[in-house]
C-alpha positions in Angstrom: -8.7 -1.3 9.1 -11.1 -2.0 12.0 -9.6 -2.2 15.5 -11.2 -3.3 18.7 -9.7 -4.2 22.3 -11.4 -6.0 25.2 -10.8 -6.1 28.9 -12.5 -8.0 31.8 -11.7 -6.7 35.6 -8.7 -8.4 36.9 -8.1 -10.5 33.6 -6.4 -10.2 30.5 -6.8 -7.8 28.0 -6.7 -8.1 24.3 -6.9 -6.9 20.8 -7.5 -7.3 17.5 -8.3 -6.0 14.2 -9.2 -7.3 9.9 -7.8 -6.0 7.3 -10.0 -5.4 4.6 -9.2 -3.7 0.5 -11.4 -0.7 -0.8 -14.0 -3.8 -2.2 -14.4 -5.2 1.5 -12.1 -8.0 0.8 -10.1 -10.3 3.5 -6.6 -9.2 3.5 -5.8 -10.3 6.9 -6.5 -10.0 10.3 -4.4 -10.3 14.2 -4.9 -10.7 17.6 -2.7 -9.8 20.5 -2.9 -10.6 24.2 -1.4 -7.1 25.8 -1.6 -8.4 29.6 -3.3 -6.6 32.7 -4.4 -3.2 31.4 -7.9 -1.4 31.2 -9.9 -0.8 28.3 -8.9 2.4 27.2 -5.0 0.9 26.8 -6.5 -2.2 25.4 -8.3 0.2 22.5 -5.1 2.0 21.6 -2.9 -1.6 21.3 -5.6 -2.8 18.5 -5.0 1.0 16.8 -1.0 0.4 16.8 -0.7 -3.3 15.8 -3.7 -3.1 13.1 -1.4 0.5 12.1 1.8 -1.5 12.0 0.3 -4.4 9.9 -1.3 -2.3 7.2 2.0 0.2 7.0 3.7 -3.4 6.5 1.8 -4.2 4.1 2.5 -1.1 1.8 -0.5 0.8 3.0 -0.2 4.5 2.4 -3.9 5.7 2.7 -5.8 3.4 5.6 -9.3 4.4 6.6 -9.2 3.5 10.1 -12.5 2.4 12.2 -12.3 2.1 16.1 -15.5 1.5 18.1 -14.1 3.9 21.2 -14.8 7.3 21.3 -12.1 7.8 24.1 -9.9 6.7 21.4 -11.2 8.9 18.6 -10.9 11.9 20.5 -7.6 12.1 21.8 -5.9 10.6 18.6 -7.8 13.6 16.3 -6.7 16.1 19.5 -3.5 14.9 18.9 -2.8 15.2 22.8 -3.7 14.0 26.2 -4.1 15.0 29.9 -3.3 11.1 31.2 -1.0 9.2 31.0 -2.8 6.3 30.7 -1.5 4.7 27.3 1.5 7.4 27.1 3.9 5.8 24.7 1.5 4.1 22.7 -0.3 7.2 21.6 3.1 8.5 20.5 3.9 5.7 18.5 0.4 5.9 16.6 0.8 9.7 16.5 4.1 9.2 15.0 2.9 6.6 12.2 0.0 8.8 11.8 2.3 11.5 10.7 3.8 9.6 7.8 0.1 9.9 5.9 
């Protein structure tokens, strides 16, 4: 699973991710628009839907790839001193927790 989520000052943000099997093949893909938000909160929306669709999709084991280091740290801290993004780092620590 690769994520990635974009913002431009003052404009929408977005995300999406592909979906790809152990050989690099296409298995899908999404995008989502996620509104006003900055790019941190942008980052963590492409982590939960691209979560969501491989869990969906039967996943058990997901080698996940995200292009923010923000990101990567506080989801292998498994905590955080904003609360920028608040419930949607529960939500992927809770789907993280299935694993």
């Amino acid at each position: 699973l690769n994520t990635d989520g974009a913002y431009k000052a003052n404009l929408v943000a977005g995300c999406g991710g592909v979906i790809r099997g152990s050989q690099g093949e296409w298995l899908g893909g999404f995008a989502k628009c996620v509104g006003l938000c900055n790019v941190f909160v942008a980052e963590l929306w492409g982590v939960y839907e691209g979560l969501r669709h491989v869990y969906r999709m039967g996943f058990k084991k997901v080698e996940l790839h995200i292009d923010s280091e923000a990101v990567v740290s506080v989801l292998k801290k498994g905590n955080s001193t904003s609360s920028l993004g608040c419930s949607l780092l529960k939500q992927i620590w809770k789907m993280l927790e299935k694993d």
